[in-house]
C-alpha positions in Angstrom: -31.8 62.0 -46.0 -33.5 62.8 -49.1 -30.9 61.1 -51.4 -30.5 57.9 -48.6 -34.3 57.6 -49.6 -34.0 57.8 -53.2 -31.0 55.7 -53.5 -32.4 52.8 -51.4 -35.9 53.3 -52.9 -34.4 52.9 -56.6 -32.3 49.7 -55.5 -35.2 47.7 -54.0 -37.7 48.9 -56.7 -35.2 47.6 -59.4 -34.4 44.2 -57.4 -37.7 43.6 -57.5 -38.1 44.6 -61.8 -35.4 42.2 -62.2 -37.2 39.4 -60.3 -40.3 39.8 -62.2 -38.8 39.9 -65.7 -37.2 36.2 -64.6 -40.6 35.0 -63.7 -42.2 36.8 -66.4 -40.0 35.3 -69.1 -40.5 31.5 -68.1 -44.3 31.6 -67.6 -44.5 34.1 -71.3 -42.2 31.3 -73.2 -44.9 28.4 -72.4 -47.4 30.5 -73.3 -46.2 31.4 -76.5 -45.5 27.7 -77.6 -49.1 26.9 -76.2 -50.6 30.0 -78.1 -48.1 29.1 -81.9 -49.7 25.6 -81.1 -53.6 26.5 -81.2 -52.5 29.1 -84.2 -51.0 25.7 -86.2 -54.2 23.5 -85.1 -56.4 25.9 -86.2 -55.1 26.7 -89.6 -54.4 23.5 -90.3 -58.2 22.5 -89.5 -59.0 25.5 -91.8 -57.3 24.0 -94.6 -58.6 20.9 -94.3 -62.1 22.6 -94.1 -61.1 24.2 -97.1 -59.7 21.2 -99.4 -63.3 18.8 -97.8 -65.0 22.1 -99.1 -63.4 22.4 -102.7 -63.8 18.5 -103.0 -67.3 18.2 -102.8 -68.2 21.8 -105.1 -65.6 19.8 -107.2 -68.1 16.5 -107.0 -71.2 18.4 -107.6 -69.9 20.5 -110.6 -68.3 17.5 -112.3 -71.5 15.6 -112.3 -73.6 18.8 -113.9 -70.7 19.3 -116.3 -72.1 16.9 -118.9 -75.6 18.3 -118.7 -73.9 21.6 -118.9 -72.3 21.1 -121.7 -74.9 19.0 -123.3 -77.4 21.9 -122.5 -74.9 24.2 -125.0 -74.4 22.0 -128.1 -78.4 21.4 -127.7 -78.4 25.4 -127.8 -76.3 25.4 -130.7 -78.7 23.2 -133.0 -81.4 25.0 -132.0 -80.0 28.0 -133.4 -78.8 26.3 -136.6 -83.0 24.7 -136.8 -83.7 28.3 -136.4 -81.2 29.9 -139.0 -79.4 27.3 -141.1 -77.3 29.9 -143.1 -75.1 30.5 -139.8 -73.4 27.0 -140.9 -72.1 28.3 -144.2 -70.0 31.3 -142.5 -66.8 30.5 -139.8 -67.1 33.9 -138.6 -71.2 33.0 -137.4 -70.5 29.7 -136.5 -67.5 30.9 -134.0 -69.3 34.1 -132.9 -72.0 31.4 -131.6 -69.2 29.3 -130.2 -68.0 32.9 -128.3 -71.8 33.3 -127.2 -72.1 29.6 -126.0 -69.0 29.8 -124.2 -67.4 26.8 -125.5 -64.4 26.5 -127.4 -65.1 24.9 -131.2 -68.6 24.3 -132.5 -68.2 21.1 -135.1 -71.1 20.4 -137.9 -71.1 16.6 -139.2 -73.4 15.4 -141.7 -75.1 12.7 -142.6 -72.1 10.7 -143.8 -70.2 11.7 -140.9 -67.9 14.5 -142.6 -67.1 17.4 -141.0 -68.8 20.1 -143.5 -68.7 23.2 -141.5 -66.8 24.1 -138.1 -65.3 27.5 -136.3 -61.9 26.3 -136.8 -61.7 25.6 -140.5 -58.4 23.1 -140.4 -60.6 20.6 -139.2 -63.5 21.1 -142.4 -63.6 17.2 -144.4 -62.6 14.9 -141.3 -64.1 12.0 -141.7 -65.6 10.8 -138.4 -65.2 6.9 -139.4 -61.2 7.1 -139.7 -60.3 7.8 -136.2 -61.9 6.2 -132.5 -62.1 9.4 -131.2 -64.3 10.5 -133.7 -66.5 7.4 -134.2 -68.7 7.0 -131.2 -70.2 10.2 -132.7 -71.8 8.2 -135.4 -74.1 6.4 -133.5 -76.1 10.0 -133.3 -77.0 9.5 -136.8 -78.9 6.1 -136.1 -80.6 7.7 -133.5 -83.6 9.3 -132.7 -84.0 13.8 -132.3 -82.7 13.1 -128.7 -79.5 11.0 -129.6 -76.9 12.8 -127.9 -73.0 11.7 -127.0 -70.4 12.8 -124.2 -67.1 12.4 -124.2 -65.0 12.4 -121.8 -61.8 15.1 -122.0 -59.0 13.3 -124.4 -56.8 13.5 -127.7 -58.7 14.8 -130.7 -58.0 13.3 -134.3 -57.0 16.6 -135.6 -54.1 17.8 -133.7 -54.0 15.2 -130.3 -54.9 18.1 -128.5 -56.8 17.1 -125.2 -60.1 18.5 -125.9 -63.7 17.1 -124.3 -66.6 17.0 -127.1 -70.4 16.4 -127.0 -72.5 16.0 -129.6 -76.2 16.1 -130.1 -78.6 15.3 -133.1 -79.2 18.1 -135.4 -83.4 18.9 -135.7 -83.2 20.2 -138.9 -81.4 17.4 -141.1 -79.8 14.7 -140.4 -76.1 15.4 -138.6 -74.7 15.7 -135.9 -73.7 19.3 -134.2 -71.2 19.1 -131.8 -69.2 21.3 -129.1 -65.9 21.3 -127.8 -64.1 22.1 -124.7 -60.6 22.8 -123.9 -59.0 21.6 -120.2 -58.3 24.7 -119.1 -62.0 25.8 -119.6 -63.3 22.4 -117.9 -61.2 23.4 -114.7 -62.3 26.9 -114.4 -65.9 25.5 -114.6 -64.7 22.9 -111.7 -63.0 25.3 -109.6 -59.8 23.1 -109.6 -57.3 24.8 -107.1 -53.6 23.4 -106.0 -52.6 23.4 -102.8 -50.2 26.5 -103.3 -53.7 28.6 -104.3 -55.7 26.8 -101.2 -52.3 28.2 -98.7 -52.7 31.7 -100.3 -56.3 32.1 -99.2 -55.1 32.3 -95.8 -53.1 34.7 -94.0 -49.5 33.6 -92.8 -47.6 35.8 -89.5 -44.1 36.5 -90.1 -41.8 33.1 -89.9 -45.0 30.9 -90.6 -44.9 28.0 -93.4 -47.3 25.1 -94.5 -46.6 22.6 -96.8 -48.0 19.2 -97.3 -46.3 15.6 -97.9 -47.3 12.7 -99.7 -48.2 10.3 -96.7 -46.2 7.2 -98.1 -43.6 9.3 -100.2 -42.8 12.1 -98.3 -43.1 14.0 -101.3 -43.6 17.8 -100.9 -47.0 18.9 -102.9 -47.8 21.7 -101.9 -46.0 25.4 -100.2 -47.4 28.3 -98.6 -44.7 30.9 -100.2 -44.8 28.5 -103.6 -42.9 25.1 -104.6 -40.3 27.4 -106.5 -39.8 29.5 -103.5 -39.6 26.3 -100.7 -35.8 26.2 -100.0 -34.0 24.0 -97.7 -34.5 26.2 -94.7 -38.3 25.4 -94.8 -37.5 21.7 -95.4 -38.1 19.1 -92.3 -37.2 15.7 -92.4 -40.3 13.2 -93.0 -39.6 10.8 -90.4 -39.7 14.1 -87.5 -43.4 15.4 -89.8 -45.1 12.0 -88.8 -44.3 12.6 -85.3 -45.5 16.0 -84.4 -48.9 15.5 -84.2 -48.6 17.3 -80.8 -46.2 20.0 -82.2 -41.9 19.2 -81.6 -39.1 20.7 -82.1 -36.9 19.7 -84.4 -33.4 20.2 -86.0 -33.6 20.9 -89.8 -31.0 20.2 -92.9 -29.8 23.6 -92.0 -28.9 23.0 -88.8 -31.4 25.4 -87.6 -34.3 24.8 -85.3 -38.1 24.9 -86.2 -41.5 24.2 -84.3 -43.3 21.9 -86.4 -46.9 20.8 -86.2 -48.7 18.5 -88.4 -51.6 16.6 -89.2 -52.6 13.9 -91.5 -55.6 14.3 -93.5 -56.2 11.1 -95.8 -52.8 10.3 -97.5 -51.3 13.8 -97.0 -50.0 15.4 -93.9 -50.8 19.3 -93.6 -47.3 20.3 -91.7 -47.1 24.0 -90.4 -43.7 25.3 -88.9 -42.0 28.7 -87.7 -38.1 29.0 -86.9 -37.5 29.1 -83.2 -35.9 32.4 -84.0 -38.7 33.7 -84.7 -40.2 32.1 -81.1 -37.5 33.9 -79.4 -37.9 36.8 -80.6 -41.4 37.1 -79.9 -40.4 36.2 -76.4 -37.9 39.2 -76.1 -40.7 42.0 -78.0 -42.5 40.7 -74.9 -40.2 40.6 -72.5 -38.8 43.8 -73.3 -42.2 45.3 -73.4 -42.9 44.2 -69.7 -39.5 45.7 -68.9 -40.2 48.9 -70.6 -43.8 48.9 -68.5 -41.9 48.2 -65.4 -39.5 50.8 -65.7 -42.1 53.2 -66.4 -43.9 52.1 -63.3 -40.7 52.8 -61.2 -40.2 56.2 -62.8 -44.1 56.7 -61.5 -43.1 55.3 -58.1 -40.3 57.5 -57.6 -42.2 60.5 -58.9 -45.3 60.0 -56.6 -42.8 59.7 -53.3 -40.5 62.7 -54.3 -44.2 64.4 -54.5 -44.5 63.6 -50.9 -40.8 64.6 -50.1 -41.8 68.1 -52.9 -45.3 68.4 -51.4 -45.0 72.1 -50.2 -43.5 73.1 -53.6 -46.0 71.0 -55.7 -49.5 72.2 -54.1 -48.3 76.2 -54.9 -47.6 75.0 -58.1 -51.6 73.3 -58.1 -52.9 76.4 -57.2 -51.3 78.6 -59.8 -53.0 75.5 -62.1 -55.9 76.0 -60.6 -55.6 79.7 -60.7 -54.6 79.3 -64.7 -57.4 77.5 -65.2 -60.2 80.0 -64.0 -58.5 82.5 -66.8 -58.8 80.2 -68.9 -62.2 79.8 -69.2 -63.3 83.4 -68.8 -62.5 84.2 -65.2 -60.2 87.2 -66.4 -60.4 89.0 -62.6 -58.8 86.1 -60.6 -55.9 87.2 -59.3 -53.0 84.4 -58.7 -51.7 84.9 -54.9 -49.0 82.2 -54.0 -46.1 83.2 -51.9 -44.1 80.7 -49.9 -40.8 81.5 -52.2 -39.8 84.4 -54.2 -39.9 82.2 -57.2 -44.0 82.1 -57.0 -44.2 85.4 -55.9 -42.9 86.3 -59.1 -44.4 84.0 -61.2 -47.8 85.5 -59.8 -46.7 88.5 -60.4 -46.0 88.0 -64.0 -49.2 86.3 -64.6 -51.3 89.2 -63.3 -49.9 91.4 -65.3 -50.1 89.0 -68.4 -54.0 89.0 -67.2 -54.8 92.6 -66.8 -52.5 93.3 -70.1 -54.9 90.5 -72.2 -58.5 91.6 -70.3 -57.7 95.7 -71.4 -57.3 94.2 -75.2 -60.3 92.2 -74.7 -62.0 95.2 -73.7 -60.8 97.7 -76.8 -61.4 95.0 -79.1 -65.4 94.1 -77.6 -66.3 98.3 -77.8 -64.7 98.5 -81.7 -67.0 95.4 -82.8 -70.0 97.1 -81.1 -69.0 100.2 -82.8 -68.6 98.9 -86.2 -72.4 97.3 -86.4 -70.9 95.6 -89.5 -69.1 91.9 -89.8 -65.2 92.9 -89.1 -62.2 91.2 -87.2 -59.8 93.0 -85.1 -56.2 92.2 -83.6 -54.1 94.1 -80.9 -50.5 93.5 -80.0 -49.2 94.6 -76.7 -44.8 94.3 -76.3 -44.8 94.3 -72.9 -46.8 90.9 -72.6 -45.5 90.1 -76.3 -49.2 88.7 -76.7 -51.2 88.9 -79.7 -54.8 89.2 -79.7 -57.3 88.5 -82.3 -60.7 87.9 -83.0 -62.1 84.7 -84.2 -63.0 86.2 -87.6 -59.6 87.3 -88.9 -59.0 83.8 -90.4 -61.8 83.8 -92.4 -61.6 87.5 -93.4 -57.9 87.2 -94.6 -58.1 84.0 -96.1 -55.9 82.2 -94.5 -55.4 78.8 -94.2 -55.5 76.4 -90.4 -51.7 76.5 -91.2 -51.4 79.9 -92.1 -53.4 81.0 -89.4 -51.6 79.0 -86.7 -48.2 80.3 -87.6 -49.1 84.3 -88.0 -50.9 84.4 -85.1 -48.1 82.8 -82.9 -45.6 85.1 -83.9 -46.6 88.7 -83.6 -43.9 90.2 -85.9 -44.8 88.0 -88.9 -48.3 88.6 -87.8 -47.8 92.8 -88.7 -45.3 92.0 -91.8 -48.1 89.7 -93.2 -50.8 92.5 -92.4 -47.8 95.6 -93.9 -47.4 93.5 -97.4 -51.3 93.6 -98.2 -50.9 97.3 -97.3 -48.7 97.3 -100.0 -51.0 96.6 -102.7 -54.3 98.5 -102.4 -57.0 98.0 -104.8 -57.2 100.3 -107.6 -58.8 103.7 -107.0 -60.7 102.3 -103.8 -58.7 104.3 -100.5 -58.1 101.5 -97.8 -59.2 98.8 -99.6 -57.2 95.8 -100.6 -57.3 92.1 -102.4 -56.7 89.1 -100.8 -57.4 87.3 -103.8 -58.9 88.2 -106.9 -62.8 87.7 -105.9 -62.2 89.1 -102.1 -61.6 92.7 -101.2 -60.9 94.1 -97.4 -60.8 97.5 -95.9 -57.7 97.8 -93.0 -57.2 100.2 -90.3 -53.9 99.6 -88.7 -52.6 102.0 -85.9 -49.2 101.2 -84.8 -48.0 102.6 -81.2 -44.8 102.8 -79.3 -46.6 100.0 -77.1 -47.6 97.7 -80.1 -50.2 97.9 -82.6 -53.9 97.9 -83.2 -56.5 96.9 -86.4 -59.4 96.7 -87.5 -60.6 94.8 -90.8 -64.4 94.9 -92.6 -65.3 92.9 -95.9 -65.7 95.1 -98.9 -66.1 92.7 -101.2 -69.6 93.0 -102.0 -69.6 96.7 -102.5 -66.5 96.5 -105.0 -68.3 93.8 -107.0 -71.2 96.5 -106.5 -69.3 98.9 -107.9 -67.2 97.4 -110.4 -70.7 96.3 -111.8 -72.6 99.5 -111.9 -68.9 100.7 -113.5 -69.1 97.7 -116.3 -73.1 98.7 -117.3 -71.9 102.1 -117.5 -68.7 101.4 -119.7 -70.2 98.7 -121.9 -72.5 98.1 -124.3 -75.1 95.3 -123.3 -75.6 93.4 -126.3 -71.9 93.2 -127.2 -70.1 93.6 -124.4 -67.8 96.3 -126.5 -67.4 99.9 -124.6 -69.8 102.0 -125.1 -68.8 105.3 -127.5 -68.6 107.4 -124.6 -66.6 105.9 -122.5 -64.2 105.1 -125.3 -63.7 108.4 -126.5 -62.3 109.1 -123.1 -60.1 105.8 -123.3 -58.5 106.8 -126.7 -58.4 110.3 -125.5 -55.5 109.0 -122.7 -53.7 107.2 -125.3 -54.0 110.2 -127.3 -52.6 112.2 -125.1 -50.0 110.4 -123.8 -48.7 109.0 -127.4 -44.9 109.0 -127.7 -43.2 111.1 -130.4 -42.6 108.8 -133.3 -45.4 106.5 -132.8 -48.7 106.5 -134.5 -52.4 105.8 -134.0 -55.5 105.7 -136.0 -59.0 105.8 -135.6 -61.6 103.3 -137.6 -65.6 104.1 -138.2 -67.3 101.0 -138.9 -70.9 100.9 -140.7 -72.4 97.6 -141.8 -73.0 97.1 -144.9 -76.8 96.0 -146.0 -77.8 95.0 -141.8 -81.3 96.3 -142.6 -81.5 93.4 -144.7 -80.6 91.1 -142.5 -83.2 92.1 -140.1 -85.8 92.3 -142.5 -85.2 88.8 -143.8 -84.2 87.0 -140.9 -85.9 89.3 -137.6 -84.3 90.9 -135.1 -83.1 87.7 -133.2 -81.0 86.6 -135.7 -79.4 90.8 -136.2 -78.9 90.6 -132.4 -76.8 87.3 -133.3 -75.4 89.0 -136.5 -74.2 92.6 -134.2 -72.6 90.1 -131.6 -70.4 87.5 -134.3 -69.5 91.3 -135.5 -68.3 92.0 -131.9 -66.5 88.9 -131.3 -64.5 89.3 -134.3 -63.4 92.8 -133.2 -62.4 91.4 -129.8 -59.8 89.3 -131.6 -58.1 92.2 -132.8 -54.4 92.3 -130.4 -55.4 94.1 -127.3 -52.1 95.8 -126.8 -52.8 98.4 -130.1 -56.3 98.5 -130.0 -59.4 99.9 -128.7 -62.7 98.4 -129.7 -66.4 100.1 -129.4 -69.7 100.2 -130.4 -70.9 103.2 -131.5 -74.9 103.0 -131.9 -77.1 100.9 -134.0 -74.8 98.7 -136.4 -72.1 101.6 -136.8 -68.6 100.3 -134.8 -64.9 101.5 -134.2 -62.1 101.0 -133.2 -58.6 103.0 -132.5 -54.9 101.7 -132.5 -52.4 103.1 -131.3 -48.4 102.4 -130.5 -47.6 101.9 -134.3 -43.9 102.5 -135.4 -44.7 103.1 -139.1 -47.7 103.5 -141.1 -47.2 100.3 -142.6 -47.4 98.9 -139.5 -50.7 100.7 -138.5 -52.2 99.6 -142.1 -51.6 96.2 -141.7 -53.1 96.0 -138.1 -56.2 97.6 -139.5 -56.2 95.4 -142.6 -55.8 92.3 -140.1 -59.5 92.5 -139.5 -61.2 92.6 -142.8 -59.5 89.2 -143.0 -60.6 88.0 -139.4 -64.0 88.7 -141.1 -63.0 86.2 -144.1 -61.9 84.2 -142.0 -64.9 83.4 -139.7 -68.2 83.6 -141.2 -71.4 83.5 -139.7 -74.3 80.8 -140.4 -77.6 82.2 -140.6 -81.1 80.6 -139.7 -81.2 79.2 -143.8 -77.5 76.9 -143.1 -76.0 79.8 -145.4 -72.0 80.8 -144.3 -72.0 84.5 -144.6 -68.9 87.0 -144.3 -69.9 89.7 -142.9 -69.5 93.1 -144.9 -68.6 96.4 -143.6 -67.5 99.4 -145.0 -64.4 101.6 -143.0 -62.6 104.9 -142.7 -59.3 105.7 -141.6 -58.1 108.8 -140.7 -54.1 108.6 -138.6 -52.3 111.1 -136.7 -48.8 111.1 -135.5 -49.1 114.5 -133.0 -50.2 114.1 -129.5 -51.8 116.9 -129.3 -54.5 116.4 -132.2 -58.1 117.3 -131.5 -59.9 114.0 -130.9 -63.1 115.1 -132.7 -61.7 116.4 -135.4 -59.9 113.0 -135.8 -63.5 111.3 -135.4 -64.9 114.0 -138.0 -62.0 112.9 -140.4 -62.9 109.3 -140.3 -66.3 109.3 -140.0 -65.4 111.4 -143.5 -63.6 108.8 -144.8 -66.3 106.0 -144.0 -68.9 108.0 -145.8 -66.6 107.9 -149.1 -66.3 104.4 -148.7 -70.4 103.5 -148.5 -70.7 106.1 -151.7 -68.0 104.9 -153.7 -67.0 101.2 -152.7 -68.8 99.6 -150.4 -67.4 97.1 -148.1 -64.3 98.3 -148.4 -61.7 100.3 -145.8 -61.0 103.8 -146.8 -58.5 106.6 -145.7 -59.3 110.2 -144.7 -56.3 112.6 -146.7 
């Protein structure tokens, strides 16, 4: 009976689809045509808008052009009144053409030669040889006012199509006069071809305009461009004067278009689409009804096999229902559907899921309360092969939305991720380990037979803490070098743990005449003096040495890992010609090198007493201030 029902109910259902795509279809392909129609009409009447639009700002600019213009040459003698040396320099007279926005600037004098201009080719014209230059001269019997415009035509110079205007100079008598070249005259008229007026509006796929000379049939104008117009767009003239109500019609091609047009003075504005492009709007549309209707059938059939299913679906709402009480916090509902064996067991599985998630729930809410301190924990139980975290691991780890998503869906990658930063804990800090290089976190992981369980705090504050109070300790403030303490014990490891063969050496620093300095300058300017010092030492290769201030302006520094003596000479020698190299200026602009005075004292046995290697140098540094100051010495 069931499948009787289904098969009859599908039939009919699809009987009737079919019926309404038939129906569909006819009444959508009208309306289509209707709807391409009032798209044509109103684009066309857009144009037309447009080209009524440009002609009159055409109108109105054209008659404010000559004023315009006559406004700039009038500019241009004041400015020669006002400085009459800019006509006896090309470079002033065309930086004032530039400025006036005009394209020559012309000065005639009073015998109608051209004496100065910002094109020089055209300097001695005479204004009487040529008609194009002549009406000019009737400025000169004029008044101040006398003025002349020209309309746009060949110059005498070059036949170049140019439009002048001239005006009276104030100063002498001559004539100044500017020119103007076409293609500025039409950007000041906004002149615009039919091609730019059809790119200012949008076109759907398929969709050209053109317009035809009304008694030639001539094409002037393209929506995609004259060049681009191929015969495929072309429609007969004779079939263009006819659709005033929109036709189809057969083109050169043999293909079919829809063609509108319109006749707008002695042009017709023509719009047309290929019918292909008609039809296959008509099947997008068509086949999106289908796709609708089938989708409404597969609803159908769904909503009565839930009447035929309705003992099976309503168990399977109230295990919904059921799930959804959990879900927002109802942890102690317990999901009792029976009916089958099948939800008998499914309840069972998702009480035990339930009770498995509530106990972590539980551990997890007594360790935060515990801690009093910001921390994150997780738990993993196998037997519901759910992980459980709190919402502060992300942020605590460092990990990214994506990061965060993956690990914590997958359990096992979950504990590898945790087991790699376990790998890697921060130096001589137990439990403690870097996420990054400015975030520290302290992990306690307990793994069971039955899964795992952890707990992570921030520690980054208190190893910033710590590593700070370390730095103060370990460094001098001023300088930022260690302080003698400290490096005593550094050198003292290198010492000790020297290989046989290699070498190392200790240097006592002393600055030579510093008290000077100070006296002359003041203390600001020894502060600056003991820090350049510093910074010089710091260039010294980090891999064999060991920098340090010792007290006052007295310094050292120890290398070690040398191969020869040689080798350990010229590493110390390196910086008495850093010091050379980068001299310090002092309040008075004076480049000073600073001086020092050193001694050496070397040791190849790893088992030398370190003071007594101090002693040695310290020795040899006290030579070197007796005898030659400024200069490196060596303890023997």
């Amino acid at each position: 009976m069931k499948k009787i029902f289904r098969k009859y109910t599908s039939v009919i259902i699809t009987a009737a689809i079919c019926l309404i795509l038939v129906i569909n279809a006819f009444f959508t392909a009208g309306s289509i045509i209707l709807q391409q129609r009032k798209t044509f009409y109103s684009k066309i009447n857009q144009i037309i808008n447009t080209l009524e639009n440009r002609a009159l700002e055409s109108d109105n600019i054209n008659r404010t052009l000559g004023n315009e213009y006559l406004t700039r040459a009038k500019a241009a003698a004041y400015v020669i009144e006002k400085d009459p040396s800019v006509v006896d320099s090309v470079e002033e007279l065309q930086y004032l053409a530039d400025l006036l926005s005009v394209d020559e600037l012309h000065i005639i004098d009073s015998d109608g030669i051209l004496t100065a201009s910002s094109v020089p080719k055209y300097i001695g014209l005479d204004f009487h040889d040529d008609e194009q230059t002549s009406p000019f001269l009737t400025i000169l019997d004029g008044d101040k006012d006398a003025y002349f415009i020209q309309d746009s035509i060949p110059n005498a110079a070059e036949d170049k199509i140019m439009k002048y205007v001239g005006v009276a100079r104030q100063d002498e008598k001559g004539i100044v006069q500017v020119g103007l070249s076409p293609l500025r005259i039409a950007e000041s008229t906004g002149n615009a071809t039919y091609d730019e007026i059809f790119n200012s509006f949008p076109t759907d796929i398929g969709e050209t305009f053109f317009v035809l000379d009304a008694s030639s049939g001539e094409l002037l104008g393209c929506s995609h461009g004259l060049s681009a117009h191929t015969s495929e767009d072309s429609v007969p003239f004779e079939k263009a004067e006819q659709a005033s109500r929109g036709s189809f019609i057969k083109n050169d091609q043999h293909s079919w278009r829809y063609l509108l047009s319109q006749r707008y003075n002695d042009i017709y504005i023509c719009a047309s689409i290929p019918v292909r492009i008609l039809i296959q709007n008509l099947a997008l549309n068509v086949l999106f009804n289908f796709i609708c209707l089938i989708v409404i059938e597969i609803i159908i059939l769904l909503l009565l096999n839930y009447l035929l299913e309705k003992k099976v679906l309503r168990g399977i709402h109230q295990i919904l229902a059921d799930l959804s009480q959990i879900t927002i916090g109802n942890l102690d509902t317990q999901v009792a559907v029976g009916g089958n064996p099948e939800f008998e067991e499914l309840s069972a599985k998702i009480n035990t899921m339930v009770s498995s998630i509530s106990h972590t729930a539980d551990r997890i809410t007594k360790i935060i309360e515990i801690s009093q301190i910001p921390l994150a924990a997780f738990e993993y139980q196998k037997e519901s092969n759910y992980l459980f975290v709190t919402s502060g691991t992300k942020k605590l780890l460092h990990l990214t939305d994506s990061q965060a998503e993956r690990l914590f869906l997958d359990p096992t990658l979950f504990y590898q991720y945790i087991q790699q930063i376990l790998k890697h804990p921060a130096e001589d800090e137990p439990d403690v380990y870097p996420v990054d290089n400015d975030h520290f976190i302290r992990i306690h992981l307990s793994s069971e037979s039955s899964g795992y369980l952890g707990v992570i705090t921030d520690a980054t504050e208190n190893i910033k803490r710590k590593r700070k109070m370390f730095f103060e300790n370990t460094h001098d403030p001023l300088t930022n070098l260690y302080r003698y303490q400290y490096f005593k014990k550094l050198i003292q490891k290198q010492l000790t743990n020297m290989l046989p063969g290699r070498l190392c050496s200790c240097v006592m620093l002393d600055l030579d005449s510093f008290k000077s300095i100070n006296d002359t300058y003041g203390h600001d300017t020894g502060d600056l003096y003991l820090k350049h010092f510093a910074k010089i030492m710091q260039m010294l290769p980090a891999q064999h040495c060991i920098v340090a201030r010792r007290s006052g302006d007295e310094f050292c520094f120890f290398t070690y890992g040398h191969t020869s003596l040689d080798a350990l000479r010229e590493c110390v020698n390196s910086f008495w010609a850093l010091l050379s190299e980068h001299p310090l200026s002092l309040p008075d602009k004076e480049q000073k090198i600073i001086g020092v005075s050193g001694g050496l004292a070397w040791t190849s046995h790893s088992d030398m007493d370190l003071d007594l290697l101090l002693n040695y140098a310290d020795k040899a540094l006290y030579n070197a201030k007796e005898q030659h100051k400024g200069t490196l010495m060596e303890y023997h």
